[in-house]
C-alpha beads as a LAMMPS data file, in Angstrom:
LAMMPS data file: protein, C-alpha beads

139 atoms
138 bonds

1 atom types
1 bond types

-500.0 500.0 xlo xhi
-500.0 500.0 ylo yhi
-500.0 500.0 zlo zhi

Masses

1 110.0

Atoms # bond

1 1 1 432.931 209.310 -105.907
2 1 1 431.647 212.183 -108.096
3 1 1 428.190 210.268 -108.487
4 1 1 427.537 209.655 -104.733
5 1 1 428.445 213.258 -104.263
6 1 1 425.419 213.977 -106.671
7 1 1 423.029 211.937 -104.680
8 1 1 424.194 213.428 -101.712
9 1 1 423.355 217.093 -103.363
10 1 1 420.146 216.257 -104.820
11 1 1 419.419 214.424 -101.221
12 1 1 419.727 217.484 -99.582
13 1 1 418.129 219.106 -102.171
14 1 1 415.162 217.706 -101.658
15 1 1 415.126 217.871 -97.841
16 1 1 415.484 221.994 -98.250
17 1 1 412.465 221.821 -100.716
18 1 1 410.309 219.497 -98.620
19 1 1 411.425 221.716 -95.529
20 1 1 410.413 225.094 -96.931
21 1 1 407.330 223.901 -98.525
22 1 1 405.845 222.154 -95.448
23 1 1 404.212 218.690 -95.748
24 1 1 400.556 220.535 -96.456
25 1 1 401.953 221.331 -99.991
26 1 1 403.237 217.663 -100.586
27 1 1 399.764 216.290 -99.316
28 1 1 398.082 218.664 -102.010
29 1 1 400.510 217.774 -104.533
30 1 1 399.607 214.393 -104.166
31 1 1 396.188 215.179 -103.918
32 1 1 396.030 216.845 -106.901
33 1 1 398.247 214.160 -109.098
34 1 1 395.589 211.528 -107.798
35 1 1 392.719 214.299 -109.003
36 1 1 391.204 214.553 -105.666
37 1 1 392.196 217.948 -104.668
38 1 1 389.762 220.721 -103.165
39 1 1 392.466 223.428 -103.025
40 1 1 391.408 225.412 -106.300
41 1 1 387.727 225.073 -104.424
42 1 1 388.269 226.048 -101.346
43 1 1 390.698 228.881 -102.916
44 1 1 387.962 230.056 -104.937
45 1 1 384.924 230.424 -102.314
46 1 1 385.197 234.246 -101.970
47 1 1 384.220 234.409 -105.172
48 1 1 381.607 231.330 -104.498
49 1 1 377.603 231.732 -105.637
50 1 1 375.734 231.706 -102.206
51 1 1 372.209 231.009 -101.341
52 1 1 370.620 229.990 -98.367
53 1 1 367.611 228.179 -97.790
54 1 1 364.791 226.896 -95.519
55 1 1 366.033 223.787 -94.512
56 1 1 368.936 222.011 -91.709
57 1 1 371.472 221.261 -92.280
58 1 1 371.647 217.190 -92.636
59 1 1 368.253 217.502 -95.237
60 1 1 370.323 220.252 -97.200
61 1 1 373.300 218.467 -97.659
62 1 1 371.612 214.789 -98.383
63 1 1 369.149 216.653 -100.620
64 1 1 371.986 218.255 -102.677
65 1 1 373.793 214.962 -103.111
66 1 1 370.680 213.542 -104.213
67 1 1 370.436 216.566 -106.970
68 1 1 374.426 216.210 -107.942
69 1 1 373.071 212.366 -108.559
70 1 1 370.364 212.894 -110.396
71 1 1 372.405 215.563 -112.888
72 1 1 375.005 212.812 -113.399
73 1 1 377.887 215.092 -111.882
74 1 1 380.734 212.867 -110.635
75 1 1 381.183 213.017 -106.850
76 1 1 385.034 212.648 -106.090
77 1 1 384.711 213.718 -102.206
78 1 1 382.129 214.405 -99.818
79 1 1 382.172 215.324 -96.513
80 1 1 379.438 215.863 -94.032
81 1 1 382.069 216.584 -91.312
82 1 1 383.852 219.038 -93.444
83 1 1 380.912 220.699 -94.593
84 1 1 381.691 219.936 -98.431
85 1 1 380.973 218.163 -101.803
86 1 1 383.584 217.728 -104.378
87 1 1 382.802 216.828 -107.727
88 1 1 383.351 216.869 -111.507
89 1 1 380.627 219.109 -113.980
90 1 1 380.453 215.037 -115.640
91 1 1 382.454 212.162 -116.021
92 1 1 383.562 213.535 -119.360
93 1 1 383.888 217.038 -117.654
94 1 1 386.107 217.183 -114.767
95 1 1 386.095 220.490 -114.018
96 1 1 386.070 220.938 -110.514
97 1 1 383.361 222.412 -108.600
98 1 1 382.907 222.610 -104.487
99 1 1 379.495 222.839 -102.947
100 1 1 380.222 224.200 -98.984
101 1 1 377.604 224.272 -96.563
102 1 1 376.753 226.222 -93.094
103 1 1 374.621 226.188 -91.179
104 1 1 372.987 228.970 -90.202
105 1 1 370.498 228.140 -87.523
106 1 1 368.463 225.181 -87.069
107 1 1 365.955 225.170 -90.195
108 1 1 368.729 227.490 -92.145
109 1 1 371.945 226.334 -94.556
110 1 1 374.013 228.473 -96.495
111 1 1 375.240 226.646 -99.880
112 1 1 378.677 228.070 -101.522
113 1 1 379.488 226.691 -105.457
114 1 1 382.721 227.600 -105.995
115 1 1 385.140 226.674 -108.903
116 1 1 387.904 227.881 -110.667
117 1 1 385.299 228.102 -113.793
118 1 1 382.903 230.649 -113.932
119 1 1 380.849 228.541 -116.374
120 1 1 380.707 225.144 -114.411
121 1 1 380.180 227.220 -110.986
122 1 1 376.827 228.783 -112.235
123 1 1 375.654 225.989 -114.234
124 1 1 375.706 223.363 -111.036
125 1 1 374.703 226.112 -108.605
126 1 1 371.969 226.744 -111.034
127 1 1 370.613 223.196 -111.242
128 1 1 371.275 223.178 -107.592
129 1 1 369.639 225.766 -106.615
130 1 1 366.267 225.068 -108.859
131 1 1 365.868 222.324 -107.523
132 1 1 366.172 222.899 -103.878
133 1 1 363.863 226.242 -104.574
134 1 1 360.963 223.893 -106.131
135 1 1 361.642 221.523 -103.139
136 1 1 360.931 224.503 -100.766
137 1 1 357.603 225.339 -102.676
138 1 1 356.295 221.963 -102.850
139 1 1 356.336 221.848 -99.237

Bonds

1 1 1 2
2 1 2 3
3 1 3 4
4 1 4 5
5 1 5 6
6 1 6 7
7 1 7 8
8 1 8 9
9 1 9 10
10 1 10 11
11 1 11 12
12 1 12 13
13 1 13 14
14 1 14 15
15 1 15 16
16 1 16 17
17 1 17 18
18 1 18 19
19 1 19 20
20 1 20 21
21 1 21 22
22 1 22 23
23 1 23 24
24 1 24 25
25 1 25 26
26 1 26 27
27 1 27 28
28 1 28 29
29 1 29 30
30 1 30 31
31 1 31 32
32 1 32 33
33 1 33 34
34 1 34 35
35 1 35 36
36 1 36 37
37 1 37 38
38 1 38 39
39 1 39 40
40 1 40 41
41 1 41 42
42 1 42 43
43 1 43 44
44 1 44 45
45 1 45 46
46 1 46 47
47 1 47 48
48 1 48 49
49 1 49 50
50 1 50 51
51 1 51 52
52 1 52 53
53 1 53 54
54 1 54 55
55 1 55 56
56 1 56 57
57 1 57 58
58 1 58 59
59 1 59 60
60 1 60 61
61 1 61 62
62 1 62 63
63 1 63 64
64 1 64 65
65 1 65 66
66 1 66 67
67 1 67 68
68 1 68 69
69 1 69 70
70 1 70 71
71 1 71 72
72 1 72 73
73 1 73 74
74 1 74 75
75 1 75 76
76 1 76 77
77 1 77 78
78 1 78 79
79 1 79 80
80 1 80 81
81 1 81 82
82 1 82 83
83 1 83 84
84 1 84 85
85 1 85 86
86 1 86 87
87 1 87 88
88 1 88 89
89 1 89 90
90 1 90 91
91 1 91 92
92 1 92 93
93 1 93 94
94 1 94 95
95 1 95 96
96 1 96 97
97 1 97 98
98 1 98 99
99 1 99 100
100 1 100 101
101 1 101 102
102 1 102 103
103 1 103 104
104 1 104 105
105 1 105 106
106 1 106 107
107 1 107 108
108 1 108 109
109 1 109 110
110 1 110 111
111 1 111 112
112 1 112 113
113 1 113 114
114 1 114 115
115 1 115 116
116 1 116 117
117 1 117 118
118 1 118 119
119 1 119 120
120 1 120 121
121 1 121 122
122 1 122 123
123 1 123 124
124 1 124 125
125 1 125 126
126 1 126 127
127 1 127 128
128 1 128 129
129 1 129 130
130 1 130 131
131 1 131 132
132 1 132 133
133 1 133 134
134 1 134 135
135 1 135 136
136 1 136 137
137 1 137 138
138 1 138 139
């Protein structure tokens, strides 16, 4: 009797915890268990690198995936409807990093790197950005 009194208690338990905590948290929970979390990302964007530049928005975003590609960072998420890439520094270096875009107007997109690490945030926004500079000037 005392053991199905238990389950009972931690049953209930657990329905208080879920309840309080809403089912957002267990999504990110999970999320972040299966490494696939943007939270810490989308967390850190007021602190995000920002640059926008002269192109729309679709060329922007294809022409930064192309660039995380090329770099060899690992792409774990990407978006176009939720205006974000997620990926790792490397395969070896999964450090999280978010790339968020906006568009401004029609031949203008903002692009926000933002990270939890202050290293990995300006080292991909710096290859980023290069690159889609030189791509401007070649134009």
């Amino acid at each position: 009797m005392k053991i199905v009194k238990r389950y009972w208690v931690v049953a209930l338990l657990g329905y208080w915890v879920v309840a309080l905590l809403g089912c957002g948290t267990i999504k990110e929970v999970a999320k972040g268990f299966m490494g696939v979390s943007t939270k810490a990302m989308e967390d850190n964007r007021k602190s995000a690198i920002t640059k926008t530049f002269n192109y729309d928005y679709l060329t922007c975003y294809t022409q930064t995936l192309d660039i995380l590609k090329r770099i060899q960072a690992y792409i774990y998420m990407q978006s176009i409807k939720k205006h974000m890439i997620a990926i790792y520094v490397s395969e070896e270096d999964t450090t999280p990093v978010g790339l968020f875009f906006k568009e401004i107007d029609a031949t203008n997109t903002q692009v926000e790197v933002s990270s939890p690490s202050t290293y990995a945030k300006e080292f991909i926004s710096g290859k980023v950005f290069s690159v889609l500079d030189k791509e401007i000037a070649s134009r």
